[in-house]
C-alpha positions in Angstrom: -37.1 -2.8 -18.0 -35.4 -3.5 -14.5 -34.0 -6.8 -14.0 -33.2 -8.3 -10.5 -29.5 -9.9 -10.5 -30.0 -13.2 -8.5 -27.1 -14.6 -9.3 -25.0 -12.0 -7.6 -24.3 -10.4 -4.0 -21.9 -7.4 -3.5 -20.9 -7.2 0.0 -19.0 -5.0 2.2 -16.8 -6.5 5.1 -16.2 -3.8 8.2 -14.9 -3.9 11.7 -12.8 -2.5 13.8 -8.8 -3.2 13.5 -7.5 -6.9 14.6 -11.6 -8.5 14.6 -10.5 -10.7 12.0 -12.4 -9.6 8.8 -9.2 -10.8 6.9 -9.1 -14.3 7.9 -12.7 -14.6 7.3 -12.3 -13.3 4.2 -9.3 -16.3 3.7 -11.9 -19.0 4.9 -14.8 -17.8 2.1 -12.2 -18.2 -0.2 -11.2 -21.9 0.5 -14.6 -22.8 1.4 -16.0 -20.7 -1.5 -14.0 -23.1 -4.3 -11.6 -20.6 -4.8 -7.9 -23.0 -3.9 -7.8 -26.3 -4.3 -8.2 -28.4 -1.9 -4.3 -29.3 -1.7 -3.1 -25.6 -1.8 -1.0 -24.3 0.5 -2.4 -20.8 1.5 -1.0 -18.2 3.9 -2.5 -16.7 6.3 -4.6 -13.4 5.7 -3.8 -13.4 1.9 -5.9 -10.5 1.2 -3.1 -8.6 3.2 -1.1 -8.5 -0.1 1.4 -5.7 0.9 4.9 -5.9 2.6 3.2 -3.1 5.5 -0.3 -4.5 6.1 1.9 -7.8 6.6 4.0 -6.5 9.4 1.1 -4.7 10.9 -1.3 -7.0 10.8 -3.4 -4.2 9.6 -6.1 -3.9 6.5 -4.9 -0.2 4.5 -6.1 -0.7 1.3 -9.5 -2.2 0.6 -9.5 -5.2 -1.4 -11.8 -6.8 -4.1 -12.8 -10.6 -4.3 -15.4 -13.4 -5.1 -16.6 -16.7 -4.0 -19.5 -18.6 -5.9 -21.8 -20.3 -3.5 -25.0 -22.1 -5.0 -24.7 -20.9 -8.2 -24.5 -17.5 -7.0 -21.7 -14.7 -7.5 -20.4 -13.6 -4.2 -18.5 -10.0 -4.7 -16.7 -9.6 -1.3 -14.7 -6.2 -0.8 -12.3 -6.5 2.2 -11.7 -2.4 4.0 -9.3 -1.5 6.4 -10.6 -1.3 10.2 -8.7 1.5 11.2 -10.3 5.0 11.3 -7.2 6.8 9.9 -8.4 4.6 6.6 -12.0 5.4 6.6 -11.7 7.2 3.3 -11.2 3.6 2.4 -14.2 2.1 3.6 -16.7 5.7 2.7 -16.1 5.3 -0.8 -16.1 1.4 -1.2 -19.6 1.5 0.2 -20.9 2.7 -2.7 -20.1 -0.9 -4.8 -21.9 -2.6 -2.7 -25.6 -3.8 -1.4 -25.0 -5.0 1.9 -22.3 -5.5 5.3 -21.4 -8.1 7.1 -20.1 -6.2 10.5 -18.1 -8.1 12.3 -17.8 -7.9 16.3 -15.1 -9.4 18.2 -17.3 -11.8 20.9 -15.1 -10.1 24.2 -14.6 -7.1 22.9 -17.7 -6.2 21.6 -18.2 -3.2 19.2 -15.0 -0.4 19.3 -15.2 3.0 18.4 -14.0 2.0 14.6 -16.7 -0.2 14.6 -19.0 2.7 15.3 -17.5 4.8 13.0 -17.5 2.5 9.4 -21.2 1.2 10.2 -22.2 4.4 10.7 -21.1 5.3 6.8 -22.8 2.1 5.9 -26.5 2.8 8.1 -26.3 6.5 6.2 -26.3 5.0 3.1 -29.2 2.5 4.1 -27.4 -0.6 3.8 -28.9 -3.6 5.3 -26.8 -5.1 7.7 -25.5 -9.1 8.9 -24.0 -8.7 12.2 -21.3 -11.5 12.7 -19.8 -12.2 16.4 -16.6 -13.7 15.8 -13.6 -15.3 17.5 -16.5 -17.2 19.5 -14.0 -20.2 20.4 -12.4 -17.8 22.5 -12.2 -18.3 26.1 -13.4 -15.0 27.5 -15.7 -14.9 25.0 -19.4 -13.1 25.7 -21.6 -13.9 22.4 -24.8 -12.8 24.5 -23.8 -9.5 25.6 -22.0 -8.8 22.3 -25.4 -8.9 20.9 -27.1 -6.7 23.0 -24.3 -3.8 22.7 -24.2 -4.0 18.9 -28.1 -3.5 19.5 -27.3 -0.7 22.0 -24.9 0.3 19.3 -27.2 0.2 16.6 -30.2 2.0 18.2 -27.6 4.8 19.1 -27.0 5.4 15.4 -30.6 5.8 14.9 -30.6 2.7 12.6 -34.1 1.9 11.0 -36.4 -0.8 11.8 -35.1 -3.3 9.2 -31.4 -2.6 10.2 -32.0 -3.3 14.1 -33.9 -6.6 12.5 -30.7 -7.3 11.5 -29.7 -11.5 11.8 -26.9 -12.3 13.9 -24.5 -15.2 12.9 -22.1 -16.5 15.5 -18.4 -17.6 13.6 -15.0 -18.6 14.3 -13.3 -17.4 11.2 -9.8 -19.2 12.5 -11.8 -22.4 12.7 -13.6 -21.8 9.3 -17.0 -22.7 11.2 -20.4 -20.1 11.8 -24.2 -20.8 13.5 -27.0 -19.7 14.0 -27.2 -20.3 17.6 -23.9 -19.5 19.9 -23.7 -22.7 22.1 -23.4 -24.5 19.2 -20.6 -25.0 17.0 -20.5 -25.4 13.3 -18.9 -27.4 10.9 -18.6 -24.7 8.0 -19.4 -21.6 6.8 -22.7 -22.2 5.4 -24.7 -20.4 7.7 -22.8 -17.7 6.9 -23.4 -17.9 3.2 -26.9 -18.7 3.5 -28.0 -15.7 5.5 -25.8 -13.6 2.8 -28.1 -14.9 0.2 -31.4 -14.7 2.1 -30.1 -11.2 3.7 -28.3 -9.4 1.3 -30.4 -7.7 -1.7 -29.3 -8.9 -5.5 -28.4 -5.6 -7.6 -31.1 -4.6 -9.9 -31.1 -2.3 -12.8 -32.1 -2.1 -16.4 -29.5 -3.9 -18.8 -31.0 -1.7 -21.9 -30.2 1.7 -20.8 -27.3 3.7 -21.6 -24.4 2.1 -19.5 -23.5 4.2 -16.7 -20.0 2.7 -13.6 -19.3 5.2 -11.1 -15.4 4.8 -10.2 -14.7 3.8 -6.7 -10.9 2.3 -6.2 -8.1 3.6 -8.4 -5.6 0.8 -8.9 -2.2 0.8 -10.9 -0.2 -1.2 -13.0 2.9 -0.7 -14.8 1.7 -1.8 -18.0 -1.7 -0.8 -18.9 -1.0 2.3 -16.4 -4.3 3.5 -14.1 -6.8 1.1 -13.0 -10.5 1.7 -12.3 -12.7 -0.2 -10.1 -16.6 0.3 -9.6 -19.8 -1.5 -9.8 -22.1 -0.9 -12.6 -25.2 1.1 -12.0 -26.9 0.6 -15.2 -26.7 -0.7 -18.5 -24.2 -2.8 -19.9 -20.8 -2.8 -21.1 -18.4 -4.3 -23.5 -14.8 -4.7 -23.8 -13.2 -2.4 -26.7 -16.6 0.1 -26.7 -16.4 3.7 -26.5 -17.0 5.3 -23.3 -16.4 9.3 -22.2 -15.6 10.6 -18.4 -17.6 12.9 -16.3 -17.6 13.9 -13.1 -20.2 15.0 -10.6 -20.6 19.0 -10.4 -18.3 19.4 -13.6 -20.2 20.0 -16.8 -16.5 18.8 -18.6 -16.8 15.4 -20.3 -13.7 14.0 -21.9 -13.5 13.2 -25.3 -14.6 9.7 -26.3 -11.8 7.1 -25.4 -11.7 3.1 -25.9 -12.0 0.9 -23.4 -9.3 -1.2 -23.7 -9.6 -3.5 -21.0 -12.4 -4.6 -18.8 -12.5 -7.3 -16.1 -14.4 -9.3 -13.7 -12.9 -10.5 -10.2 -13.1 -13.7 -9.5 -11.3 -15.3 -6.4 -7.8 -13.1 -6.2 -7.6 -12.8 -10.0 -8.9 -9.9 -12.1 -10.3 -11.9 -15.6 -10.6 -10.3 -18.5 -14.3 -10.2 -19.8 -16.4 -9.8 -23.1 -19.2 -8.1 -21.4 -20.4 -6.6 -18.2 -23.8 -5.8 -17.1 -25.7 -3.9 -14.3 -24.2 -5.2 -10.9 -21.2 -6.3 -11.7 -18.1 -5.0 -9.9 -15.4 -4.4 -12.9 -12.1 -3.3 -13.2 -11.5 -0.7 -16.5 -8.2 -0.1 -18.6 -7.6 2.8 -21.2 -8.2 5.9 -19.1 -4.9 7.5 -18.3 -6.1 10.2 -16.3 -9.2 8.3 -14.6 -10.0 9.0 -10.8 -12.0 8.2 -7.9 -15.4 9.7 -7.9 -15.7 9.6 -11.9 -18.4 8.4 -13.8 -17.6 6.3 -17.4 -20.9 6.8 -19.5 -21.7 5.9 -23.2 -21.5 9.1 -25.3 -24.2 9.9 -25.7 -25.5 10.1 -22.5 -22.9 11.8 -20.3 -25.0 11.8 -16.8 -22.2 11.6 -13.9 -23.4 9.9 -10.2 -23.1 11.9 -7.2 -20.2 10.5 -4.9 -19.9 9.6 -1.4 -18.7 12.9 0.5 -15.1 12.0 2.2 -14.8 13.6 5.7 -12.4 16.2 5.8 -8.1 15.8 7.3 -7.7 16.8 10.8 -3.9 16.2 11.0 -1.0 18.0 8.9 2.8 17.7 8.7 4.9 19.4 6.1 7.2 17.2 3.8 10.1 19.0 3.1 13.6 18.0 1.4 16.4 16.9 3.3 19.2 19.1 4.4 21.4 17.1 6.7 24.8 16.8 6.5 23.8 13.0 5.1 21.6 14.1 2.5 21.5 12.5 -0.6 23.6 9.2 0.9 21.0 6.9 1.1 18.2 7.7 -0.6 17.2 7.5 -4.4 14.9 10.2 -4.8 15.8 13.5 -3.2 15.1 16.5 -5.2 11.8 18.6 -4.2 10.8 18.0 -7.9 10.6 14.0 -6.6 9.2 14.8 -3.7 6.2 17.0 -5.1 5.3 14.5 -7.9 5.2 11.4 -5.1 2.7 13.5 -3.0 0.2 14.6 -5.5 0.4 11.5 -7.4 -1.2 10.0 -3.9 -3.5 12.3 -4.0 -5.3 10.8 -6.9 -5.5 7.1 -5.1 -6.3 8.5 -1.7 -9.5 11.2 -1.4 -8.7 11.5 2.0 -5.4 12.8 1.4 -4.5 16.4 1.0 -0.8 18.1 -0.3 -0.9 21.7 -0.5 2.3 24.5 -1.8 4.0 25.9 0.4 5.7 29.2 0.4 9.2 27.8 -0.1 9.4 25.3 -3.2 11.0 22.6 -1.0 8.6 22.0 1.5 5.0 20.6 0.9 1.8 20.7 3.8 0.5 17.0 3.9 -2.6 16.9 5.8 -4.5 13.4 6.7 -6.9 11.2 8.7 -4.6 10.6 11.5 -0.8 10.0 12.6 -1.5 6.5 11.4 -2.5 7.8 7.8 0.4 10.0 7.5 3.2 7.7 9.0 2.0 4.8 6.2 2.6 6.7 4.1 5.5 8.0 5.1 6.4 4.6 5.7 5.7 3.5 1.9 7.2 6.2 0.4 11.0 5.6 2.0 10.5 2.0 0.7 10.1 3.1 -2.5 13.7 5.1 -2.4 12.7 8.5 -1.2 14.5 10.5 1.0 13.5 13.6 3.0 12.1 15.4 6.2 9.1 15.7 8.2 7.7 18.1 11.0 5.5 17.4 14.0 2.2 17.0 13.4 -0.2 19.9 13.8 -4.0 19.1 14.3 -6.1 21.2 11.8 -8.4 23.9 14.0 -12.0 25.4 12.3 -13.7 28.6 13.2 -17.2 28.4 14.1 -19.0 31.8 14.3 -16.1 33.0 15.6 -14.9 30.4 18.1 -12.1 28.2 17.7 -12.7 24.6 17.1 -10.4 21.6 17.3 -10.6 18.4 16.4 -11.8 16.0 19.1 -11.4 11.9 19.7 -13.3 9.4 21.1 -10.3 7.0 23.1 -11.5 3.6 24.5 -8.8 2.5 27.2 -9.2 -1.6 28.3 -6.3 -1.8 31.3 -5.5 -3.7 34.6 -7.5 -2.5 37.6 -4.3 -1.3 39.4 -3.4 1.1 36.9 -6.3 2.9 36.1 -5.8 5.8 38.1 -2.4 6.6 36.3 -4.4 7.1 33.2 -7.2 8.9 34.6 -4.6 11.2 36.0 -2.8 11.5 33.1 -5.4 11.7 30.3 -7.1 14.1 32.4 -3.9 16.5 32.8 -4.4 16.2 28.8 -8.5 17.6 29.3 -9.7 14.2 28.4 -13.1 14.3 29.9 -14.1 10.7 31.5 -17.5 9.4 30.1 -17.6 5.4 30.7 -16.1 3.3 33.6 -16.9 -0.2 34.3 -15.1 -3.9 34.7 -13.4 -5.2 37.4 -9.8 -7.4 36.8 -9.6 -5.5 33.3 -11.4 -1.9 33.2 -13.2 -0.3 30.2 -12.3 3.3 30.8 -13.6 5.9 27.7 -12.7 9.7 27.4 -13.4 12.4 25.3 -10.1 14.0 24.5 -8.5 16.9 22.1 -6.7 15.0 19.1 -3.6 16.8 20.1 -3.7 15.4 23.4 -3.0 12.0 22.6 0.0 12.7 20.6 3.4 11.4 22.6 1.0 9.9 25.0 0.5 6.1 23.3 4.2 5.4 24.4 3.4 6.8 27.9 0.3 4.8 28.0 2.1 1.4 27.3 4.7 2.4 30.4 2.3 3.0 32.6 0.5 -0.3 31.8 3.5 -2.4 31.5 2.4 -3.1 28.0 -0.9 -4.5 29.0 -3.2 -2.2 28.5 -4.6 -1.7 24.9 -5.8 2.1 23.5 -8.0 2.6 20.5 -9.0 6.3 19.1 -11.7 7.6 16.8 -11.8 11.1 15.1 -15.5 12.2 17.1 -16.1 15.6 15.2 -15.0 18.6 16.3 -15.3 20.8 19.8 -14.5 24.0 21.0 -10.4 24.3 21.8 -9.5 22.8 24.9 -7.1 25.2 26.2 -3.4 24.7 26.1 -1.8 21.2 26.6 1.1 20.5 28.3 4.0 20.0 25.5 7.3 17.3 26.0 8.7 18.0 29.9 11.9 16.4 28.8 14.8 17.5 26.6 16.4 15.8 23.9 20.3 14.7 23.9 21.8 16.3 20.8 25.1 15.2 19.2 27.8 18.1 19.1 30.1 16.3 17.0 29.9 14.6 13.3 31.1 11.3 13.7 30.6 7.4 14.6 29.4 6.4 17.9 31.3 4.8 20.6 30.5 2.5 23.3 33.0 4.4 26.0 31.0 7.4 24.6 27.7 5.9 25.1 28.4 3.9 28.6 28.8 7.3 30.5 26.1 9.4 28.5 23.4 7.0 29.1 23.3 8.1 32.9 21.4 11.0 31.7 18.4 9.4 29.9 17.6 7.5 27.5 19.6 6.1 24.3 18.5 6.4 20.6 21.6 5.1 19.0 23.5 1.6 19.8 27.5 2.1 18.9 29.2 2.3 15.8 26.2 4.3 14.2 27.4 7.3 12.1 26.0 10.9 13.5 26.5 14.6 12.7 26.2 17.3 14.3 22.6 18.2 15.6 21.4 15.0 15.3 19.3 13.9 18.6 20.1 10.4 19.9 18.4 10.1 23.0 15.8 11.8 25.5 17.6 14.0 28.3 15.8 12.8 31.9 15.8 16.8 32.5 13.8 19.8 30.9 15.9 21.4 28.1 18.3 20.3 25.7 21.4 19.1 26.4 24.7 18.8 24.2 26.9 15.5 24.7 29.9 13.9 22.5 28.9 10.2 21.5 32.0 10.0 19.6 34.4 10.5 22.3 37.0 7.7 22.7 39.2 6.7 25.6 42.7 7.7 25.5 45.2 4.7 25.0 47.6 4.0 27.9 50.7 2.1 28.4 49.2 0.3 31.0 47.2 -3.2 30.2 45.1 -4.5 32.9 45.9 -7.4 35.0 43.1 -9.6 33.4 44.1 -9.1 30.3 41.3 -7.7 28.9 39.9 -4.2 27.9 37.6 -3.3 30.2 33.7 -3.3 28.1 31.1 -0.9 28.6 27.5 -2.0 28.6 24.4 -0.2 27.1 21.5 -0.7 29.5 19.2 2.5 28.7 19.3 1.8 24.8 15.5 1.9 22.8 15.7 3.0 18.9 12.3 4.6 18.7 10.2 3.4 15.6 8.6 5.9 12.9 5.1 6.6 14.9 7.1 7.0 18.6 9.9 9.7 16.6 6.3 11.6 15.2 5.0 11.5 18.8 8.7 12.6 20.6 9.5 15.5 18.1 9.5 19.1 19.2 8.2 22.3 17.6 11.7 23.1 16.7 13.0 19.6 15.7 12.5 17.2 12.4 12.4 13.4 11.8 14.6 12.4 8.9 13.4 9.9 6.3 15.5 7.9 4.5 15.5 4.4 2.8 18.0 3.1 5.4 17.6 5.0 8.4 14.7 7.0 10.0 17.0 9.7 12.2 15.6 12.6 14.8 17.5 16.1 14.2 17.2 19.3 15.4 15.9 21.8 12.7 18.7 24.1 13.3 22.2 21.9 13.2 24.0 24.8 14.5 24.1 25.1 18.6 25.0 28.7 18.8 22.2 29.3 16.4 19.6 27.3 18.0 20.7 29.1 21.6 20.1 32.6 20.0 17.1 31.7 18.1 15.8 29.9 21.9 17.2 33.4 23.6 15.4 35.8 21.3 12.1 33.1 21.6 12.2 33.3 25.3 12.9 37.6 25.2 9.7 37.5 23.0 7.7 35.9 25.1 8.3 38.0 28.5 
């Protein structure tokens, strides 16, 4: 017999990147019980690893719970960037409800279009939460009608565009009902999650049945699986077999030999668990995401969430410079490989293919963002190696060529919106929305490949004050060709260490990659020419001692005014077909595939002889 849950809510929170779902998510928990009242607490301490600190960014979803009246509150925090979505798509399936939170000036972005179009698919009802309503610019009112706009656009149903609106300042810990006035708490907030928000129902009695959602890891007990219970109930140390949707394989019996409920930031270990409960599982070495843990002897997997597919690849392959092996723990191919499928298994949206040489690996991913995290994780964790520029993926359609195509919301000063017409359009982005005044909303429809190496150029021609977002749109017939990097790259000729008399005279003829006193070798790029083409230049030339002192008394110094050490994401976006970005623990370096100048000038010769 099915039995209504009313002590427990399992939510979803989604928005687009930097609306503050993470800091609401703090406040719930202080006001929610969960620190004492004399606890320091840091800011955004869902955030709980070293890269979504720096970035300020949500990349892993998160699993939490506040009691409120008696009632369980299972929150799950998701990443608001689209290269994450795989994130969000699959989390969805724990949960009975959103909260979608809207920043109240920048109303809905096109990652806020994108998760809550996952979440209106699945028939989820929805809370819409304006936040950030204390600031200045802010524009509650016409927030509201957007989201609407938004909402009626996704052809949401009747109940979902009924959807109640709370107005919140999640820095301030304070939400309403009504957006001229200010509250004192979160309670409104709370209340309308109780009211709004459907309990989980299910029958306790029937055979027990979790679908697996989150894979998590730990050292100890090994893999880690997290989903919300769909029927029956469950009990620590029972018997349980694994099955998964489409496969008629079921594992053989294994023990459960953990199980656990979440309860503020802590996972704590349980006796029991019934239907509606979000639990963590131990004992299944091999468990992954999209898995179904059944009693034996009823083996009936759920269907799972369909991920979208990649539409960006790089290949991974092992490094060969001259510095290989110097700096970086694991090196081998073997490491390599095992790292990149072992990802696979916590990311769905993540795909690591052979290649035809046993040293280099085809990554493929959501985004540049996708791929440069994990890039990013993997040289903190000791690994060394190299990566190629990244290659959107195309599709045939009855014949035609498709590529993948983005939606890109530009919000920039007034006087320099015609440089990024001018320029987006060279890149066929096709203008659909213009409108503001002081600050204008411009948004395109562009090619995925046309907006790599253009975020840098977009911040120059804005003088850092314009602000770009990009969503993956679906995919569109191929564009036609895009015009590739005008400028060369300055290439070292020399293995050596930098000098500043080097440097001084070089950097009249672009841009600097490399401060002095930096180690290079041969074929390494430190800098962007100003002209077309390569050029080769000595950075480890010294002056030649005299006899003769100057009459201050002092060596004469050599400044470095056109110095700029790209970061991981601008070295993805400057790369060439022909050149690679070296990974290691210590240093993130740009090289040219071929070390070898006369090489590379034959190989360019023959390239050139080709194509005439």
């Amino acid at each position: 017999m099915k039995m209504i849950r009313e002590d427990i809510r399992n939510i979803a929170i989604i928005a687009h990147v930097d609306h503050g779902k993470t800091t609401l998510v703090n406040e719930m928990l202080k006001q929610g019980g969960v620190f004492r009242s004399n606890q320091q607490v840091e800011d955004r301490v869902m955030d709980s690893g070293d890269l979504e600190r720096e970035r300020g960014i949500t990349i892993l979803s998160k699993n939490t719970a506040v009691h409120y009246n008696g009632v369980k509150i299972n929150i799950v925090d998701t990443p608001g960037h689209a290269d994450f979505s795989g994130e969000v798509e699959r989390v969805l399936k724990m949960v009975d409800g959103v909260l979608l939170l809207v920043d109240a000036f920048e109303g809905p972005m096109p990652q806020t279009r994108f998760v809550l179009k996952k979440a209106l698919e699945l028939d989820l009802p929805v809370i819409v939460v304006v936040n950030k309503t204390d600031r200045p610019d802010a524009r509650p009112g016409d927030v509201v009608d957007e989201t609407l706009e938004l909402l009626l656009d996704l052809d949401a149903t009747y109940e979902q565009l009924d959807s109640p609106v709370v107005f919140a300042s999640a820095r301030a810990g304070t939400a309403s009902l009504d957006w001229r006035q200010t509250g004192s708490d979160l309670a409104p907030l709370f209340d309308k999650i109780l009211e709004h928000i459907p309990a989980p129902q299910g029958d306790p009695e029937e055979p027990f049945q979790l679908l697996i959602s989150t894979i998590d890891y730990n050292d100890y007990v090994g893999r880690i699986g997290v989903g919300c219970i769909e029927r029956g109930t469950v009990t620590a140390g029972q018997m349980a077999v694994k099955c998964a949707y489409g496969d008629d394989a079921v594992s053989m019996p294994t023990r459960l030999a953990g199980l656990f409920t979440f309860d503020g930031l802590k996972r704590e270990p349980c006796e029991s668990a019934m239907v509606g409960d979000i639990v963590a599982i131990t004992g299944f070495p091999d468990i992954a995401i999209g898995d179904t843990l059944c009693v034996p002897s009823c083996p009936e997997p759920l269907p799972f969430v369909k991920i979208d597919e990649p539409t960006v690849s790089m290949t991974f392959c092992v490094n060969d410079s001259p510095f290989a092996g110097t700096e970086g723990q694991f090196v081998t191919s073997r490491h390599l490989r095992a790292r990149l499928f072992k990802e696979v298994q916590t990311d769905l949206s993540l795909r690591v293919e052979d290649t035809a040489t046993t040293d280099a690996f085809r990554v493929s991913g959501r985004g540049e963002l996708h791929l440069s995290i994990l890039i990013e994780t993997m040289r903190r964790q000791g690994y060394e190696f190299a990566v190629t520029k990244p290659q959107v993926l195309y599709k045939s359609v009855e014949g035609e060529l498709y590529e993948p195509m983005e939606k890109v919301v530009c919000d920039v000063p007034a006087a320099h919106v015609g440089s990024v017409i001018e320029k987006l359009g060279r890149r066929h982005g096709t203008l659909t929305v213009l409108h503001g005044e002081d600050r204008v909303r411009l948004e395109f429809s562009i090619p995925s490949r046309g907006l790599f190496g253009y975020r840098s150029e977009f911040l120059t021609d804005t003088r850092g004050e314009g602000v770009m977002n990009a969503v993956f749109s679906g995919y569109g017939p191929y564009k036609g060709d895009i015009p590739s990097r005008v400028s060369g790259s300055l290439v070292a000729s020399e293995t050596g260490e930098t000098t500043s008399y080097a440097l001084f005279y070089i950097q009249e003829r672009g841009e600097l990659f490399l401060g002095p006193g930096e180690k290079v070798y041969g074929g390494q790029i430190v800098g962007r020419s100003s002209r077309p083409g390569d050029m080769d230049v000595n950075v480890c030339r010294k002056k030649h001692l005299t006899s003769i002192r100057n009459s201050a008394g002092a060596e004469e110094t050599y400044r470095i005014t056109s110095l700029r050490v790209p970061t991981l994401e601008e070295s993805l976006e400057f790369i060439a077909e022909d050149e690679l970005v070296e990974i290691t623990p210590e240093s993130i370096r740009l090289r040219k595939r071929e070390l070898d100048p006369e090489t590379r000038k034959k190989k360019a010769s023959r390239k050139h002889s080709h194509a005439n």
